[in-house]
N, C-alpha and C positions, 0 to 999 in steps of 0.2 A: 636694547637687548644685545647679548656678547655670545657668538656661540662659539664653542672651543671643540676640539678635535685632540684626542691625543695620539701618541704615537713609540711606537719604540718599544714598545712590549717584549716579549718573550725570554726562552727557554736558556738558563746561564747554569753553569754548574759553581756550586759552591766557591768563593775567591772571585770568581767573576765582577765583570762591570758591564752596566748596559745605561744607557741616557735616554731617558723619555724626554720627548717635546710633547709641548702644548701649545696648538697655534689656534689664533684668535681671529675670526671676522664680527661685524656689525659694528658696533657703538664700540669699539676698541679704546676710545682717546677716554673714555669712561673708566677704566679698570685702574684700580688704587692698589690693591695686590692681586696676586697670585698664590694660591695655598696647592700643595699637594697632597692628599690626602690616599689614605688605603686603606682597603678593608680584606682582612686574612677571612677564610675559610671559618666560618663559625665565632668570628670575634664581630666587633664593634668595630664601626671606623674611625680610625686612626689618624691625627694630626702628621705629614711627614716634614714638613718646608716650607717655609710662605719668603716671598723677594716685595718690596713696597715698587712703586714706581721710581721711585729716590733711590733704590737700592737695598736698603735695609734687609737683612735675610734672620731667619731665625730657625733654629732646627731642634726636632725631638731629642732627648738626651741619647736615646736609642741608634740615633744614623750620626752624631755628632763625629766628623774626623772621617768620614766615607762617603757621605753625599755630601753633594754641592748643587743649590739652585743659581740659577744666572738668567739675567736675562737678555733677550736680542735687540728689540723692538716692540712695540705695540702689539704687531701681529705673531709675532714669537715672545711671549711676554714672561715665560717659563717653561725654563727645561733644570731635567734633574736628572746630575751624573750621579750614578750611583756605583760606587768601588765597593769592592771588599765585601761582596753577597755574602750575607748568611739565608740559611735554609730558611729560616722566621721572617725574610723577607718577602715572601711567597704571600701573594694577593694583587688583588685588582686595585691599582691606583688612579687615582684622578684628579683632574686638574679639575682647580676652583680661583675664578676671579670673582673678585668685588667691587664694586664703586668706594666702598669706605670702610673701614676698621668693622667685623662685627657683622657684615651684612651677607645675606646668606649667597646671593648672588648666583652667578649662572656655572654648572657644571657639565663637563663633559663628560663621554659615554664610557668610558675606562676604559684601559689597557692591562693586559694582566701581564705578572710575571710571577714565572716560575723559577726557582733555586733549586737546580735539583742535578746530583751525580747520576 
């Protein structure tokens, strides 16, 4: 089991930039990606960013050229800068590892942020 914490949340006004982490204890040497995920106020949640353990990163068409995932280590296995806030970025995100491609794996408790003048 992997439990993840996120971090870094809050309050940015429009243009802003804020970087959530997501650090990882237990079975860490387990986790094949890291996905970030959000869910806006009344929507569906939303694919934002996944990093592979290799590296490999792949991002929503929507943050493509404003966010960046990267990762530290094992225990800091994803974090996500995020430039150039728009208001439609406003939602609770959340970090999700997996063992392997597809696997629904273990999530943390979210972070929210707000985009707001």
């Amino acid at each position: 089991q992997v439990q993840l914490v996120e971090s870094g949340g809050g309050l940015v006004q429009p243009g802003g930039s804020l970087r959530l982490s997501c650090a990882a204890s237990g079975s860490i040497l387990s986790i094949y990606a890291v996905n970030w995920y959000r869910q806006a106020p009344g929507k569906q949640r939303e694919s934002v960013a996944t990093i592979t353990s290799g590296g490999s990163t792949n991002y929503a068409d929507s943050v493509k050229g404003r966010f960046t995932i990267t990762r530290d280590n094992a225990k800091n296995p994803g974090y996500l800068q995020m430039n150039s806030l728009k208001r439609e970025a406003t939602a609770v995100y959340y970090c999700n590892a997996v063992p392997f491609a597809g696997a629904d794996g273990s999530w943390g408790q979210g972070t929210r942020v707000t985009v707001s003048s």
